[in-house]
N, C-alpha and C positions, 0 to 999 in steps of 0.2 A: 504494500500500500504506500502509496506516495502523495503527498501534501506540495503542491507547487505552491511559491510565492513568485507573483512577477515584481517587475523591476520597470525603472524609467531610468536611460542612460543618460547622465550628469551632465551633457555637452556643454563645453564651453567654460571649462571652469581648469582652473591649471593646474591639476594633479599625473604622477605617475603614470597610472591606470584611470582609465574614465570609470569615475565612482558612477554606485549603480540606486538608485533613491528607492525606498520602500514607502508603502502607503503605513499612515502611524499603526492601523487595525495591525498587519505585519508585524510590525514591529515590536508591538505588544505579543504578538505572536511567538516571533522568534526569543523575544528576554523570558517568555512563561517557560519555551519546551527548552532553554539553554539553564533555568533553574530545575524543571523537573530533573536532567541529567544529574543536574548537581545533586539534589536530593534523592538518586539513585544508589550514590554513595553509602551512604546511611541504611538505607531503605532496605540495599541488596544485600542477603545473608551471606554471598558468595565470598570469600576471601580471594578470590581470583579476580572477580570486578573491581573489583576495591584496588588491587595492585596493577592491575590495567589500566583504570583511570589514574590511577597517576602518576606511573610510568610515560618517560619522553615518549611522544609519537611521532616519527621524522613526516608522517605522511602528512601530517597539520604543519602550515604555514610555523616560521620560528617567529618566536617571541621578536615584539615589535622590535626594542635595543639591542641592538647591536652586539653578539657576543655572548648573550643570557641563553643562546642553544634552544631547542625544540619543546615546543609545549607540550604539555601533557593533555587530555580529555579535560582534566576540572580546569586548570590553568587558562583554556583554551574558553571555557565557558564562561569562567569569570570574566575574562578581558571583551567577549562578544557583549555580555550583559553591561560593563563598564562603559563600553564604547556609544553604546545603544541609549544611554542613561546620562549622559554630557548633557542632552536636552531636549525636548520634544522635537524639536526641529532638525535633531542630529539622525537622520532617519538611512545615513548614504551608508553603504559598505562595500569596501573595495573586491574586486573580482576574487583573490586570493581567501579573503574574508568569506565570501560566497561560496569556495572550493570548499574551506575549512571543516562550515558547515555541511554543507553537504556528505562528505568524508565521515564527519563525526557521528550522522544521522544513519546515514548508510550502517556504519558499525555497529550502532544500536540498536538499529531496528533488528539486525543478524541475530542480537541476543534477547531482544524482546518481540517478541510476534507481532503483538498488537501494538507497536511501536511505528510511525510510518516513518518513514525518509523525507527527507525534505531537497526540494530542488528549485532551481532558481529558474527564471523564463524572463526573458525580456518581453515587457508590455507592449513595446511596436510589434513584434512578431506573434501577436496572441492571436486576431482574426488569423493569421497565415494557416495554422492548424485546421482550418475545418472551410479551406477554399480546395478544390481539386487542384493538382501538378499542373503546373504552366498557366492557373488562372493568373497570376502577374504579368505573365507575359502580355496576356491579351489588352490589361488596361491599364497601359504607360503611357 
C-alpha cells in the first residue's frame, strides 16, 4: 500500500536542488507518520528494531554538517520533523529529503504490513497519469 504526496516544484528560487513545496495538510502528514516511526521505538518489543533504528543507514541522505556521517532511522526522523516545524510556511523539502523519506517508509512498511510507503509525485504531472500515451503530443 502506498500513500503518494504530490509536490509543486520551487522554480525560481536559488537553491542547490529545486526544492519541492508541500500543501501544509502534507505536511502535517508527513511530521504525524515521521513521529509515529519514532514512537515505534518504544512501542516495538523487538530488540532488533530498536538497534536498527538506530544504527547509521548509508542509504538515508548524511546528516546535514559536514562530517557528522550517516543518519540513522530516528536521527533521520527527528531532523525531517525539525525541519518541517521552522514554520508553517517552511513546507519545501529538498529532493534528497524526499528520497530519505521515501527509503525510510519503504523499510517500514517491509516490517509492518499495514504500514504504507510513502512516495513523492510532482503536482504538474498528476493529470499526466490518467490521459492515454501520446495525448500531449496531440495538444501543444
Amino acid at each position: 500500500m502506498k500513500e503518494t504526496v504530490y509536490y509543486k516544484p520551487q522554480i525560481g528560487r536559488e537553491t542547490k536542488d529545486i526544492l519541492r513545496e508541500i500543501t501544509p495538510a502534507d505536511q502535517q502528514y508527513i511530521k504525524t507518520v515521521m513521529t509515529a516511526y519514532l514512537d515505534l521505538e518504544t512501542a516495538d518489543p523487538r530488540p532488533e528494531f530498536k538497534e536498527w533504528f538506530n544504527q547509521p543507514n548509508k542509504k538515508l541522505p548524511p546528516k546535514k554538517e559536514k562530517g557528522l556521517g550517516p543518519n540513522t532511522p530516528k536521527t533521520w526522523c527527528e531532523g525531517i520533523i525539525s525541519k518541517l516545524n521552522q514554520a508553517p510556511n517552511r513546507r519545501d523539502l529538498s529532493p534528497k529529503q524526499c528520497e530519505g523519506i521515501e527509503m525510510l517508509s519503504q523499510a517500514i512498511s517491509e516490517i509492518y504490513d499495514r504500514c504504507p510507503s510513502i512516495e513523492f509525485k510532482n503536482k504538474l504531472n498528476k493529470d499526466d497519469d490518467n490521459r492515454p500515451a501520446g495525448f500531449g503530443k496531440l495538444f501543444k
